[in-house]
C-alpha positions as CSV (number, residue, x, y, z in Angstrom):
1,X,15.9,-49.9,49.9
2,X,17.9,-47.0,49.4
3,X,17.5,-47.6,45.2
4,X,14.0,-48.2,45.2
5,X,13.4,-45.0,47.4
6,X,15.7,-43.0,44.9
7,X,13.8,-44.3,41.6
8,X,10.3,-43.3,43.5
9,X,12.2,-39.6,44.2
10,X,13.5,-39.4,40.5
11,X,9.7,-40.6,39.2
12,X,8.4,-37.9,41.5
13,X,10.7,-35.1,39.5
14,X,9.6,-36.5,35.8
15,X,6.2,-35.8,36.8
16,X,7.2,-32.6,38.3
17,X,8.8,-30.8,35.3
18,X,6.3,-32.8,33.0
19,X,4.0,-30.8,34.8
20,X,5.2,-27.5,34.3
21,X,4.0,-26.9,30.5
22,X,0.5,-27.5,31.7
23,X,0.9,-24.7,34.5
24,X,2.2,-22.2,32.2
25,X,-1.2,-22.6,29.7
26,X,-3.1,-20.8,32.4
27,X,-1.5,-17.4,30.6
28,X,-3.7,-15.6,28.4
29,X,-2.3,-15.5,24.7
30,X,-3.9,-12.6,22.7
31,X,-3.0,-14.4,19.4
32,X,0.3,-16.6,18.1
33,X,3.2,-15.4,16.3
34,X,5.3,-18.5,14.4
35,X,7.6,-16.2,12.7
36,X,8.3,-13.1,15.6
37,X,9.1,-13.4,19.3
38,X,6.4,-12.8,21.8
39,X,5.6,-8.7,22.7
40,X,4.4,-7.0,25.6
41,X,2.0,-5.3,25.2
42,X,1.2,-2.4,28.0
43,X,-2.9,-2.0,28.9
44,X,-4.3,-0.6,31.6
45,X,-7.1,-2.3,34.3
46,X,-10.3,-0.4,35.2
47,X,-11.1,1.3,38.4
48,X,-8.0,3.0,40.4
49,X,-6.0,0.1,39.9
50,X,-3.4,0.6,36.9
51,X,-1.2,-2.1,36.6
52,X,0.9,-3.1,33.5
53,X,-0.5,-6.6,32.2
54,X,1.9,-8.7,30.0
55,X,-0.3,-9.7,27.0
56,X,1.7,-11.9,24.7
57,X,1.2,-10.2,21.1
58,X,0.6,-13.9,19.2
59,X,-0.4,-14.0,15.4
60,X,-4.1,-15.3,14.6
61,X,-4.6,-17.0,17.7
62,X,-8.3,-18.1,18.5
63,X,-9.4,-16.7,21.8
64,X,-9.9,-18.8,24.3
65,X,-13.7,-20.1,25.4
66,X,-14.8,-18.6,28.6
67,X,-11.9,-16.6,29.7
68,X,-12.2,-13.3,30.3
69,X,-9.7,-10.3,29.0
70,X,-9.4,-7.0,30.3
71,X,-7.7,-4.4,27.3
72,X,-7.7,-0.7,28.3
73,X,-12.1,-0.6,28.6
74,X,-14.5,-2.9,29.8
75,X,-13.6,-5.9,27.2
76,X,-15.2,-10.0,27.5
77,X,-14.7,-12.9,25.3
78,X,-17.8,-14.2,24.9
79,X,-18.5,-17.6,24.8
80,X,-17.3,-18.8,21.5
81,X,-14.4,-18.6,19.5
82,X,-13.3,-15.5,17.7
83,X,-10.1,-14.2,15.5
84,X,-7.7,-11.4,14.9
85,X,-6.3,-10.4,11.7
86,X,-3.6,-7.9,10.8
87,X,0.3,-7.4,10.5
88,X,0.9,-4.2,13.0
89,X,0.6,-4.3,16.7
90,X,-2.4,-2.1,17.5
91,X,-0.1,-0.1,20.5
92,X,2.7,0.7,18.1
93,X,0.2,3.5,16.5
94,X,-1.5,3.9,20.2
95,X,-4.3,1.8,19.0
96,X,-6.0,-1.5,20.7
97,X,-7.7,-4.3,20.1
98,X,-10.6,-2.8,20.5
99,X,-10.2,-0.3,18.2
100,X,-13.3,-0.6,16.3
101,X,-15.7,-1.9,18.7
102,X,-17.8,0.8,19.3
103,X,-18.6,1.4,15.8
104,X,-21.2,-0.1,13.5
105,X,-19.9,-2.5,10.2
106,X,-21.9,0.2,8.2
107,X,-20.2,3.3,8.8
108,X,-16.9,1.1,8.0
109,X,-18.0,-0.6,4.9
110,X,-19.2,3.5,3.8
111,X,-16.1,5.2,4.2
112,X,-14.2,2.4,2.6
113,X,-15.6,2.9,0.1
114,X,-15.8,6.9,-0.2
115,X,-11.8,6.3,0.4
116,X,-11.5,3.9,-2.9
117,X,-13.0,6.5,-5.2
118,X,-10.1,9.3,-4.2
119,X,-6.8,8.9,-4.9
120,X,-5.4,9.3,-1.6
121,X,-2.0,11.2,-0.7
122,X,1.2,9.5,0.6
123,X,0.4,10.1,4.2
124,X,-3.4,9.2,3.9
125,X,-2.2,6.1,2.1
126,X,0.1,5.1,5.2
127,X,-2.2,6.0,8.0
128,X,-4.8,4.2,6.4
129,X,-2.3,1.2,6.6
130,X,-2.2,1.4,9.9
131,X,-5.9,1.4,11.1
132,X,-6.3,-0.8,8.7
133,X,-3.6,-3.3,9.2
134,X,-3.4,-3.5,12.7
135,X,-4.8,-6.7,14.7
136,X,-8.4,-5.7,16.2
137,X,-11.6,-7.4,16.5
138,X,-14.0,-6.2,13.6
139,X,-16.8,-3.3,14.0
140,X,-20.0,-4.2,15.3
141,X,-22.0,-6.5,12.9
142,X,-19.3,-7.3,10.9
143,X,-17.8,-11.3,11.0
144,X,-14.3,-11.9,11.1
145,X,-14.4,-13.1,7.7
146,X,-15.9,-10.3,6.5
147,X,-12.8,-7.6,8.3
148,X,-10.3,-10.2,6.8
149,X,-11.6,-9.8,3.2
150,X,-11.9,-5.7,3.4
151,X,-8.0,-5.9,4.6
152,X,-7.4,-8.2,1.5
153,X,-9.6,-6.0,-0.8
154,X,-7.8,-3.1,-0.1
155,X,-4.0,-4.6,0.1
156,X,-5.2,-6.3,-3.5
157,X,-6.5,-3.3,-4.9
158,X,-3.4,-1.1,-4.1
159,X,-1.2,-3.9,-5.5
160,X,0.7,-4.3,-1.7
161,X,2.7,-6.9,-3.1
162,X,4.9,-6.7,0.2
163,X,2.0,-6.5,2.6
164,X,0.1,-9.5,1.7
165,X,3.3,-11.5,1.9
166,X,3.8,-10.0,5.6
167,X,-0.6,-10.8,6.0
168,X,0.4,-14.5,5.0
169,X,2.7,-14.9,7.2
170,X,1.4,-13.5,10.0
171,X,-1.8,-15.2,9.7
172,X,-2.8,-19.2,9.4
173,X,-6.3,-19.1,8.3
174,X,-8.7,-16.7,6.5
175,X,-11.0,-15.6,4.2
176,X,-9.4,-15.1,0.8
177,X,-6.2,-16.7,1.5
178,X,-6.2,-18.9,-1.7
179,X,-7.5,-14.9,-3.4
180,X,-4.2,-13.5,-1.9
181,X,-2.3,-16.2,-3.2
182,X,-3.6,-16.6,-6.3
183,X,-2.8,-12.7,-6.8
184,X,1.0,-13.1,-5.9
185,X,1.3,-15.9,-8.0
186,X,-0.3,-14.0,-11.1
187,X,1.8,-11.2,-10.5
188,X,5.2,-13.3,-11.1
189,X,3.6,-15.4,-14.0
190,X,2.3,-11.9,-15.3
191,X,6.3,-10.4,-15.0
192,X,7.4,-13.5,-16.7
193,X,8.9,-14.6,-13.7
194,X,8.3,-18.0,-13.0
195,X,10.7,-18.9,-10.0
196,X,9.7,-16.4,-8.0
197,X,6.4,-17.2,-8.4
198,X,6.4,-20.8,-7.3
199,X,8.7,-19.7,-3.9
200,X,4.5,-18.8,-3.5
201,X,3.6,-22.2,-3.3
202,X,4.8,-22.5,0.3
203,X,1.8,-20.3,1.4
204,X,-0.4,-23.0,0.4
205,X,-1.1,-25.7,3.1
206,X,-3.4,-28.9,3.6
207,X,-6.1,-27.0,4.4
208,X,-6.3,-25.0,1.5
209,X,-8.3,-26.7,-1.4
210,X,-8.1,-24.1,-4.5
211,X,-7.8,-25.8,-8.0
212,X,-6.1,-22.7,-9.8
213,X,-3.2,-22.9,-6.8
214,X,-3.3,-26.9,-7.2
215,X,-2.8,-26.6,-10.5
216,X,0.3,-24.1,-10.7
217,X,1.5,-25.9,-7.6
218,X,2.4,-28.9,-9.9
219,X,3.6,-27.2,-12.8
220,X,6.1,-25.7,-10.5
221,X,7.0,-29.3,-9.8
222,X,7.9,-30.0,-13.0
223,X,9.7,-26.4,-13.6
224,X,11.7,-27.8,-10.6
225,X,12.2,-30.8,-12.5
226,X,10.5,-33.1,-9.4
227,X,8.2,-35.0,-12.2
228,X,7.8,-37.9,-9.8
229,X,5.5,-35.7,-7.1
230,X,4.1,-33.7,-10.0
231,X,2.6,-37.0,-11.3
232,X,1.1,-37.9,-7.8
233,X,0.0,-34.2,-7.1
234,X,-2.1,-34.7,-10.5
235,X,-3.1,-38.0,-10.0
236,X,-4.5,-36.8,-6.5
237,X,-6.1,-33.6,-8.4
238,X,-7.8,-36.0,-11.1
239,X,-9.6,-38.2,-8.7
240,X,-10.9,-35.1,-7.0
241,X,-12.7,-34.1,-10.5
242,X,-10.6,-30.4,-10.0
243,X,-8.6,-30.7,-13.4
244,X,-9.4,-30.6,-16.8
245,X,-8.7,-32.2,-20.2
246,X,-6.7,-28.9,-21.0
247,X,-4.6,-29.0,-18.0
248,X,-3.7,-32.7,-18.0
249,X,-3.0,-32.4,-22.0
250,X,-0.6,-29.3,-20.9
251,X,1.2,-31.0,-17.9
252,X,1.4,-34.5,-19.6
253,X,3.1,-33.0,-22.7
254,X,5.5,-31.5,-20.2
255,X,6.3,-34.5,-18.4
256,X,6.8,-36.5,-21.5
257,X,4.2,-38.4,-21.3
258,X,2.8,-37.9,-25.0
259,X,4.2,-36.3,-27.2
260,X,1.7,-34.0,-28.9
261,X,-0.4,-31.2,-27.3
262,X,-3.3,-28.8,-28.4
263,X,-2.1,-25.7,-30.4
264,X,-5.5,-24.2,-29.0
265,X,-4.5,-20.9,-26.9
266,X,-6.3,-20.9,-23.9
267,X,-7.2,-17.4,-22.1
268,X,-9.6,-18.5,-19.3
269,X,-6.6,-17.7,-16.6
270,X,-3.2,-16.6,-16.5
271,X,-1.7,-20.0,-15.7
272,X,-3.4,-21.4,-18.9
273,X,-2.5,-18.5,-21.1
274,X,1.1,-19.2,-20.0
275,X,1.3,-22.8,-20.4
276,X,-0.1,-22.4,-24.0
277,X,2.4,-20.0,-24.5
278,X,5.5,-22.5,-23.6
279,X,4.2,-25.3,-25.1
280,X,2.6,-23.9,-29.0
281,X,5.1,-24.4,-31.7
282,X,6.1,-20.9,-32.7
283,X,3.6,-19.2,-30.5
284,X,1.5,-16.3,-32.0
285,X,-1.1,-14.4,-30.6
286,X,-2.8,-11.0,-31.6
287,X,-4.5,-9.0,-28.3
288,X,-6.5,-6.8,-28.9
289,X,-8.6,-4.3,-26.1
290,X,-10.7,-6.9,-24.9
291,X,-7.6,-8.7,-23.8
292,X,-7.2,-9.4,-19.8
293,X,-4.6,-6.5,-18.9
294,X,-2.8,-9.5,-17.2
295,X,-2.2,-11.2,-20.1
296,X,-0.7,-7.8,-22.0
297,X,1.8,-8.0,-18.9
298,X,2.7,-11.5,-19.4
299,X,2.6,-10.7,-23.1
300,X,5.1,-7.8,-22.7
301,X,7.4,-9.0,-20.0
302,X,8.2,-12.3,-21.8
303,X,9.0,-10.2,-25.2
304,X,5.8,-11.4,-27.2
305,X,4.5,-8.9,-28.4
306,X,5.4,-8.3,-32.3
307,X,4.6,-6.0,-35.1
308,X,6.0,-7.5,-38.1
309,X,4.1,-5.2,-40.2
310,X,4.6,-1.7,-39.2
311,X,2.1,-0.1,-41.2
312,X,-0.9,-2.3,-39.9
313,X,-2.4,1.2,-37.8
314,X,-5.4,-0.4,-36.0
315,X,-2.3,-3.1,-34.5
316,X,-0.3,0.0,-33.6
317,X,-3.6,1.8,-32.3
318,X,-4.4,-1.5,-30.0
319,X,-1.0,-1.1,-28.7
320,X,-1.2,2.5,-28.0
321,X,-4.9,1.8,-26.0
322,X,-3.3,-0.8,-24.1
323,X,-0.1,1.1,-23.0
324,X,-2.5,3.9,-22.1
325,X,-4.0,1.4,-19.4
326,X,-1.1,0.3,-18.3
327,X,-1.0,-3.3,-19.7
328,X,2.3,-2.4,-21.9
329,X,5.7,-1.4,-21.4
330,X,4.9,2.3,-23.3
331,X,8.6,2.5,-24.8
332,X,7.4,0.1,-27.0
333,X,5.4,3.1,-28.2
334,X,8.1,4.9,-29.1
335,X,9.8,1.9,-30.3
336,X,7.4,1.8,-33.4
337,X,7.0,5.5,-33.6
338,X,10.8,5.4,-34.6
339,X,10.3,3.0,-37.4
340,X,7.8,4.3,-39.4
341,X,9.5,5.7,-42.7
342,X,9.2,9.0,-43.6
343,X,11.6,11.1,-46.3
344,X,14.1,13.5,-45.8
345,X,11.6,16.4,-47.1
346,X,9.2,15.7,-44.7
347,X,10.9,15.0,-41.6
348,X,12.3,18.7,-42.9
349,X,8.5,20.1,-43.1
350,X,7.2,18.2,-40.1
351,X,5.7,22.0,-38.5
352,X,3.5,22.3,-41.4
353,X,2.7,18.8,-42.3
354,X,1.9,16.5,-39.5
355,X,-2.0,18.7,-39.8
356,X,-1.9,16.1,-42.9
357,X,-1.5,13.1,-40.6
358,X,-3.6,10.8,-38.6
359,X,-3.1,9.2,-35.1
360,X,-0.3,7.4,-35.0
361,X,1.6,8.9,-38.4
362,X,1.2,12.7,-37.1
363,X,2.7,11.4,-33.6
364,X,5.1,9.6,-34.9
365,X,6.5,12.0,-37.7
366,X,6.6,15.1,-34.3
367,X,8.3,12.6,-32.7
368,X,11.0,11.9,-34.8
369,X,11.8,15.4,-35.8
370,X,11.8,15.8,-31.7
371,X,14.8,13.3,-31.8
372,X,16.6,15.3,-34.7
373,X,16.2,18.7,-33.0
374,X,19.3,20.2,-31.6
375,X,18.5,23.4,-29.8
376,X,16.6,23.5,-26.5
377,X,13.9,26.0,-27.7
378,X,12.6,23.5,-30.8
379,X,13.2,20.3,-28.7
380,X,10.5,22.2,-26.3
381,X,8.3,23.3,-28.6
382,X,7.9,19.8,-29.9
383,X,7.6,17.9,-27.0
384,X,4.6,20.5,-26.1
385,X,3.5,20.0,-29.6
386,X,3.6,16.1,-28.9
387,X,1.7,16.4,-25.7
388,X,-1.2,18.0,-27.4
389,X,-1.4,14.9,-30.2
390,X,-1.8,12.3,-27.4
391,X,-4.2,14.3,-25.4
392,X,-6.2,15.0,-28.6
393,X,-6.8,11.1,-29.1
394,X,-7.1,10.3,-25.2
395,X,-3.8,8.9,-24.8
396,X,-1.8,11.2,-22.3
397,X,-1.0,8.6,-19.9
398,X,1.1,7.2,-22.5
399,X,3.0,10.3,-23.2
400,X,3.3,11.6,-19.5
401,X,6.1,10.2,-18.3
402,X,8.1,10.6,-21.3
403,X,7.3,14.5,-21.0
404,X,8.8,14.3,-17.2
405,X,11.4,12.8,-18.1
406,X,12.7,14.8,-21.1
407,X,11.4,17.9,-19.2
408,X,14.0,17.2,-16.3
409,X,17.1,16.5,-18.2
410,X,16.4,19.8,-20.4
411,X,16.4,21.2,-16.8
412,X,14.1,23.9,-16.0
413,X,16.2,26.6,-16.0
414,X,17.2,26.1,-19.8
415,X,13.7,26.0,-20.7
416,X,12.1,29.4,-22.7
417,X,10.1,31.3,-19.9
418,X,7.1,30.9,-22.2
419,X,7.0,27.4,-21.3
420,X,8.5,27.3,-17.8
421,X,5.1,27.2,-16.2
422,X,3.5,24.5,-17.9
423,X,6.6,23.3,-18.0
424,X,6.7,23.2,-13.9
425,X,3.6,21.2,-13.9
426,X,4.7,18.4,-16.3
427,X,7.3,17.4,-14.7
428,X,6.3,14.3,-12.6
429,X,8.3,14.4,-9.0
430,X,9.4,10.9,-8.0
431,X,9.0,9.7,-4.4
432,X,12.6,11.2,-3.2
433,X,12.0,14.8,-4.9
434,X,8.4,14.5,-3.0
435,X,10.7,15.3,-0.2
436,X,9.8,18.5,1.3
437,X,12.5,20.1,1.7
438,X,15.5,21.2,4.2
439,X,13.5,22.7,6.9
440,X,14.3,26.6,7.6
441,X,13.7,27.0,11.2
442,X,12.0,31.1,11.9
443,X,11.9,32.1,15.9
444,X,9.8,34.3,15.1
445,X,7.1,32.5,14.5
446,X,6.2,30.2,16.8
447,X,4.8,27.4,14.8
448,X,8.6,27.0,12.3
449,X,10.6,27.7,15.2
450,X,13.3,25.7,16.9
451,X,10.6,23.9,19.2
452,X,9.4,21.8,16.5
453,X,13.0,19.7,16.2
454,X,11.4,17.8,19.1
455,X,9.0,16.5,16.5
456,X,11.5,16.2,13.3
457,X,14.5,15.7,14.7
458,X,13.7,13.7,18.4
459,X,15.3,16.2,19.9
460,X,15.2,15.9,23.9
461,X,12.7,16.9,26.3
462,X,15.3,18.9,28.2
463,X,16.4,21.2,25.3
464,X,13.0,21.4,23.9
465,X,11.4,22.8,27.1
466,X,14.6,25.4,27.1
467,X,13.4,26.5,23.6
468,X,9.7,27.0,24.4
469,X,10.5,29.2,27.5
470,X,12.8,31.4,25.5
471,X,10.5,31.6,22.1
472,X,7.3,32.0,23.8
473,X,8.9,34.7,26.3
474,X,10.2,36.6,23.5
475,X,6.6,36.6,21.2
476,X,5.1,37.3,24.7
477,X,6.3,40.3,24.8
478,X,5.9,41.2,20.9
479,X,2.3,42.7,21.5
480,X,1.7,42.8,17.5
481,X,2.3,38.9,17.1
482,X,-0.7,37.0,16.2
483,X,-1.3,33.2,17.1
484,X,-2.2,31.2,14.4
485,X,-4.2,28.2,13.9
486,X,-0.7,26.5,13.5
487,X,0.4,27.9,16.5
488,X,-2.4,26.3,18.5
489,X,-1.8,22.7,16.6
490,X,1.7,23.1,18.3
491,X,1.0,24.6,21.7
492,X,-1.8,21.9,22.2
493,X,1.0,19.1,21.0
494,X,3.4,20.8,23.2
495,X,0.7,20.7,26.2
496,X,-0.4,17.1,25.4
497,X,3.2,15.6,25.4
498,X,4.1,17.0,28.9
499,X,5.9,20.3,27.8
500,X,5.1,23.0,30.4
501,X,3.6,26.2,28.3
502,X,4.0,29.8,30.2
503,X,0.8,31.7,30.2
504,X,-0.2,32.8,26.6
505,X,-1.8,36.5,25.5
506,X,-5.0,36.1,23.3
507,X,-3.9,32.2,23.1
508,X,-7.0,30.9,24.8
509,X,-9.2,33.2,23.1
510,X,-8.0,32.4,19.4
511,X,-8.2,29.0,20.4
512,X,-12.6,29.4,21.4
513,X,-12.5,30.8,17.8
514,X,-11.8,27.4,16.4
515,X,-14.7,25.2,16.1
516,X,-14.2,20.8,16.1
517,X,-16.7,19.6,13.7
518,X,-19.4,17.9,16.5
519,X,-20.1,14.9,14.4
520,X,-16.2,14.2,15.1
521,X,-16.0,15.1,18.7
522,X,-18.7,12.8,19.4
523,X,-16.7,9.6,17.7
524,X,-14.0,11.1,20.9
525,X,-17.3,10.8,23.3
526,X,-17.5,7.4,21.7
527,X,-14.2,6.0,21.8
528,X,-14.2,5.0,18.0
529,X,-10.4,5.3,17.9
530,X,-10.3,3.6,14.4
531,X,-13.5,5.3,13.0
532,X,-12.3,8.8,14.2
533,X,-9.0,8.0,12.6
534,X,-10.2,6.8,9.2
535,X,-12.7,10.0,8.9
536,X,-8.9,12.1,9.3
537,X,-8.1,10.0,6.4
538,X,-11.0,11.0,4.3
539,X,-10.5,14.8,6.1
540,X,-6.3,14.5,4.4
541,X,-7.3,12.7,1.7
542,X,-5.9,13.5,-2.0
543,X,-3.2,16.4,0.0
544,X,0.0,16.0,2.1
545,X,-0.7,18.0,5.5
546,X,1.1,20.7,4.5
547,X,-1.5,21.5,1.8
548,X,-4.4,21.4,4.0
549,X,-5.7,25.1,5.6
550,X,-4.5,26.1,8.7
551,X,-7.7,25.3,10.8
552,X,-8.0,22.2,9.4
553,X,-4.2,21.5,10.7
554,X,-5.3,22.7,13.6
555,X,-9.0,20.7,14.4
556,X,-7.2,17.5,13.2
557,X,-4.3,18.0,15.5
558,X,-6.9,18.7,18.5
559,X,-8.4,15.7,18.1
560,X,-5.8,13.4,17.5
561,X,-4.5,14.6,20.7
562,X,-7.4,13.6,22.3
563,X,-7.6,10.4,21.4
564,X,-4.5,9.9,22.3
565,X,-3.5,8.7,18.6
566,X,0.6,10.6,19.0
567,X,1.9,8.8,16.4
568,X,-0.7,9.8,13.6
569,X,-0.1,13.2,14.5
570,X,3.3,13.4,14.6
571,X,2.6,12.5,10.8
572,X,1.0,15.6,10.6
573,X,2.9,17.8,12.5
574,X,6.4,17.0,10.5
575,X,4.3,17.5,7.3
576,X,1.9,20.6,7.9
577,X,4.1,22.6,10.2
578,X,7.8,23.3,9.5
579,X,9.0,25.6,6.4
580,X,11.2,24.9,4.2
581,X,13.3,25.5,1.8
């Protein structure tokens, strides 16, 4: 008795923690996340009620059918099934899900593509890759599908190599995935790099059907020396009609299965280009300017491009186009400029005769006596000398680099004052010289003063409140001092993050000088957090912050503020406001 009531008691408990799985489901999952841990995400209810909900930030989860989700406004799933894309948590730049609700697809799919004709600074370029990047539902009128591709587009077309490897992971299913793929695959086949490419492969899954990514999937099969599954995966691919006589000619040959193949190069793709290349007897192939720019790459990374006959010009002149473009390495350039032969006498006369010369000859011939000059004031006078023969047959992105680069070990200082200021804007900073500079902090002017190190430096709230009551009581009392537009972008910063501001002569009235652009205040009225935010981008655009006119600085500032958007601004304020050295 005693037994029988013990199994019915430990029966009873099976179905009790069985249970418990089931009971947790009733929590409302936002999306899934298979590679991070689960996030909390802080939203407030409507009404006087503000509670902190626990969202649980998921990657590319469908929303559940009928259940209803609350996130900061008046928010409802409606009854079908609808899906997030993106790799940033919307709250870590004080955005939400809703982000782009209240604005139509149109007004999106415009400024898109405003943005994609201007070559946009680096702090446009990362604020834009935040709106953009961050999980939200899509504008009004626009399909999931349709949000997904834009995010793609723009990832693709600003070769984000890293980013659409963090997109694929973070999301399961989307439009262009197989697009996304295909581009991270061409990219290592195009840099000769085969291995890395096919660790690429594991983005692909069943429900992917893309010939191009079937078909590289089992050549990497046999790279990896698995021939076994490479025969299956192409047996499979036959009796789906997705490969061709080319491809199974290719892949047979390299599994040994004949013992011939087709010396025909084949340039429809990448993938076909390359296995014609590994698999033609003594492979030769002449490009020329119609040739796919990712072919040049492959061309160039794997060492295939040859000039055996040094004075064929309209060879060397294809090379020169395409290194202009960016489809070769352009030492290569240089390379061949050192070979051509010229004697003693005229390297010695090169001033007065390179006039004589043509394209590549008169470039060449400058160049050389470049690389026999000894002083500093000749080796300048040449390399200026150079930079007008490229621009003269459209081929300064060729030459550009080279310039920078000679320009900065000459040193500026060394160079002849005559050619220090063209000199100055030759030189190409890198990302680190961008830098702008140790910052020189000024009490006496409010805007570079100590207070800012809350901004640069996270200093505390403490200190920083000690150094506003001592600055501002000290300007207070300099009646001469004028508040600038940069002043107000600070004080309004200041007031917004919780600082307390003493009262401020003529403040209030400079600041009803300054007029917010009404087209932009109304996307406030609005709530069109990611519209408002991508029109700043257009606003920044090509210049860093600190380029940009003091009211602008200061009407950008403003608004960000009021939308809330703190960490976008903080962008702007360590860029625009500081001075330095």
């Amino acid at each position: 008795m005693i037994l029988k009531s013990f199994k019915i008691l430990f029966g009873l408990s099976i179905i009790f923690l069985f249970s418990l799985p089931l009971q947790s489901e009733d929590k409302i999952d936002i999306w899934k996340n298979k590679d991070k841990k689960e996030k909390i995400l802080e939203q407030k209810n409507l009404g006087d009620q503000k509670k902190k909900e626990v969202i649980n930030l998921k990657k590319s989860q469908k929303i559940e059918i009928n259940q209803k989700i609350e996130i900061e406004d008046t928010f409802s799933s409606e009854d079908k099934e609808q899906q997030i894309f993106g790799i940033y948590d919307p709250a870590e730049n004080n955005f939400n899900l809703n982000m782009w609700s209240a604005t139509k697809a149109e007004d999106v799919r415009s400024s898109l593509k405003r943005l994609r004709e201007i070559k946009l600074s680096k702090t446009s370029t990362e604020i834009l890759e935040n709106i953009l990047l961050s999980f939200s539902y899509p504008p009004e009128g626009m399909t999931t599908d349709e949000f997904a591709q834009l995010k793609i587009r723009w990832l693709i077309d600003n070769n984000r190599q890293d980013l659409i490897e963090n997109f694929l992971k973070s999301n399961d299913e989307f439009e262009d995935k197989s697009k996304a793929i295909q581009y991270l695959v061409d990219k290592n086949i195009a840099k000769a790099n085969i291995k890395e490419g096919c660790e690429k492969i594991k983005f692909i899954d069943s429900n992917l059907k893309d010939a191009y990514l079937e078909k590289f999937k089992i050549y990497c099969l046999v790279f990896n020396k698995k021939d076994s599954q490479a025969r299956l995966l192409l047996d499979l691919l036959r009796e789906q009609k997705k490969s061709d006589k080319f491809f199974d000619d290719k892949i047979n040959y390299l599994l040994g299965i004949s013992e011939k193949t087709s010396t025909k190069i084949n340039e429809k793709n990448l993938l076909n280009f390359y296995l014609s290349s590994i698999t033609v007897k003594n492979f030769e192939y002449e490009p020329t300017k119609n040739t796919k720019k990712e072919i040049w790459q492959y061309l160039n990374a794997a060492n295939l491009i040859k000039i055996d006959d040094i004075s064929d010009k309209n060879k060397i002149k294809d090379l020169e186009l395409a290194a202009n473009t960016g489809q070769v390495n352009k030492e290569l350039i240089f390379d061949i400029y050192k070979q051509i032969p010229f004697n003693l006498n005229t390297l010695i006369n090169a001033k007065n005769l390179y006039q004589t010369l043509d394209g590549s000859d008169s470039r060449s011939l400058i160049y050389q006596k470049y690389l026999l000059s000894e002083d500093v004031e000749s080796k300048v006078y040449y390399l200026f000398l150079l930079d007008e023969l490229f621009k003269k047959d459209g081929l300064k992105n060729v030459y550009s680099n080279f310039l920078s680069s000679e320009l900065k070990t000459i040193e500026l200082k060394n160079i002849p004052k005559n050619y220090q200021e063209i000199a100055k804007k030759s030189i190409i900073l890198d990302e680190q010289e961008l830098n702008l500079g140790k910052i020189k902090y000024n009490d006496k002017i409010l805007h570079q003063s100590k207070i800012i190190r809350f901004y640069v430096d996270s200093e505390s709230q403490k200190k920083t409140q000690k150094d506003i009551d001592k600055i501002l009581k000290k300007i207070n009392k300099n009646k001469k001092y004028f508040f600038s537009a940069k002043d107000l972008a600070l004080v309004d910063s200041l007031a917004k993050d919780g600082f307390e501001i003493p009262n401020l002569s003529n403040y209030k009235d400079l600041a009803s000088k300054f007029d917010v652009p009404k087209n932009l205040l109304q996307l406030i009225e609005k709530k069109q957090n990611g519209f408002l935010a991508l029109k700043i981008v257009e606003i920044i655009g090509e210049d860093e912050p600190y380029q940009l006119d003091p009211e602008t600085i200061y009407f950008i500032t403003n608004l960000l503020n009021e939308m809330d958007l703190i960490n976008i601004r903080n962008k702007v304020i360590v860029s625009a406001l500081p001075q330095r050295a």
